[in-house]
C-alpha positions, 0 to 999 in steps of 0.5 A: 500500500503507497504510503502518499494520500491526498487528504483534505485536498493536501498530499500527505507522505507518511513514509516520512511525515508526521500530522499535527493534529490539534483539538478543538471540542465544542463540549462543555465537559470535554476532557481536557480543556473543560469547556473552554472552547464550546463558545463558538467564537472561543472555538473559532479563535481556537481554530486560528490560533492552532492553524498559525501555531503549525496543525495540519489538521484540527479535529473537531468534536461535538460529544466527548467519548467518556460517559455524560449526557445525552447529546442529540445528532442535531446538537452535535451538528449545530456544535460541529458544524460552524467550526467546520466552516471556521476550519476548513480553509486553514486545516484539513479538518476531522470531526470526532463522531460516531454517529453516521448521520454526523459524518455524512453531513460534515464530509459535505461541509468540507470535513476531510477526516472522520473520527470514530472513536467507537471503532465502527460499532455502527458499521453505516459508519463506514457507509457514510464514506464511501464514494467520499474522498474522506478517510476514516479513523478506526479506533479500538475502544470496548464500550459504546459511546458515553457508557462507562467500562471500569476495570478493562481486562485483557490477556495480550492488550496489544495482540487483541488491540491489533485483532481487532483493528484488523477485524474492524478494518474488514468490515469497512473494506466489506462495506466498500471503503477503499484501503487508502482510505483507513487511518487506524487508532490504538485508543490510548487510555480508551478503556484501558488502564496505565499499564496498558496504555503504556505496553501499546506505546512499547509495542505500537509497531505492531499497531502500525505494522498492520500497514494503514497511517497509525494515529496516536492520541496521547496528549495529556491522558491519565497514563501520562498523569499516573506515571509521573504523578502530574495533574492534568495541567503539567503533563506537557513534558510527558506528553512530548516524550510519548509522541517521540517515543510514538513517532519512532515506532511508527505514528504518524498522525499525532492528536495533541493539546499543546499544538506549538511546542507539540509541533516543534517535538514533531518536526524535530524528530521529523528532522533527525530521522532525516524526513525534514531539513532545517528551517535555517543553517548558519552554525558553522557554516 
């Protein structure tokens, strides 16, 4: 499989290029940021503010993953769809959705990127892009969308991740999507505890072994928190350190917070694999 797309309209080389993609949800108990962004204008100033910081992509989301209130197709869509229009002239632009009827309606507004979190547990998820230019992101996760699973427990958390990514991975192919269509996710922390999360950054090779771009969402998870006794505010240099660790066992679309400094780490790791050259050189030249 060739490992250059076009996405959004812009050629991406996944051999050796690395995505920043950043965050920007329109929820009021979003994981991170807390709501800072589910006023529209604080949502579109974010959008220009991660555009000028160096995101190639920015992911939009209208209902988090973890358990809270309902949230119904329609007011996702009237969350979504005006940072939609705010984006997709600065950034390839994802939606995180795992509702069909969502995706469908965003890839007509311009959305290139679909993110189902749920791991296709509505295969017309698949349906709604087929035909379309859309990639679709396939990410493992165990319970239905905004249901709570404590106590996740797994044999071979990698070997099981992986199958089922594959099995995912042909039910969308059976459903006509194309294979240069599919981005797969490991779902960091997606019912999953530290020890697991952290043995699928260990073994992420064999994640992205399975050939399609692997996205990496890491920024600022509880494994990052546990592991080094860090509140949520001051997991930056944790986070930083992941997606090197990430990026070197192959990850290629990285999912962050902290979109400066998160791209500086991306493009310097770019630079010392020798897939970028320096902006400059004047040092002993």
């Amino acid at each position: 499989m060739s490992d250059k797309r076009v996405i959004g309209g812009r050629t991406y080389d996944f051999s050796r290029q690395v995505v920043v993609m950043a965050i920007v949800n329109r929820t009021p108990d979003s994981f991170h940021d807390k709501g800072r962004t589910f006023a529209l204008e604080k949502a579109a100033e974010a959008v220009r503010a991660a555009a000028a910081d160096g995101a190639d992509w920015i992911d939009i989301g209208g209902v988090p993953f973890a358990p809270g209130p309902e949230v119904s197709a329609a007011e996702e869509l009237d969350r979504v769809l005006p940072v939609v229009e705010a984006a997709r002239d600065l950034a390839v632009v994802s939606v995180d959705t795992f509702r069909p009827e969502v995706a469908a309606e965003v890839i007509r507004a311009g959305a290139g990127v679909v993110n189902d979190t749920s791991g296709l547990r509505d295969p017309a998820m698949a349906d709604a892009v087929v035909g379309t230019d859309a990639q679709l992101v396939i990410c493992h996760s165990l319970a239905a969308p905004r249901t709570a699973y404590p106590s996740p427990r797994y044999g071979d958390v990698t070997a099981e991740v992986v199958a089922f990514l594959r099995r995912k991975v042909d039910l969308a192919l059976s459903r006509g999507v194309r294979p240069d269509q599919i981005i797969i996710d490991p779902g960091h922390d997606l019912n999953k505890n530290t020890h697991h999360s952290l043995e699928l950054c260990r073994r992420l090779d064999e994640v992205s072994g399975l050939g399609y771009p692997t996205l990496a969402a890491l920024s600022n998870k509880d494994f990052i928190g546990e592991t080094l006794d860090r509140p949520q505010t001051e997991r930056l240099a944790g986070t930083l350190a992941t997606l090197v660790f990430c990026i070197e066992r192959g990850a290629r679309i990285m999912r962050v917070h902290d979109v400066r400094a998160a791209a500086d780490a991306i493009r310097m790791t770019e630079a010392m694999l020798g897939w970028r050259a320096p902006a400059y050189t004047r040092h002993n030249m």
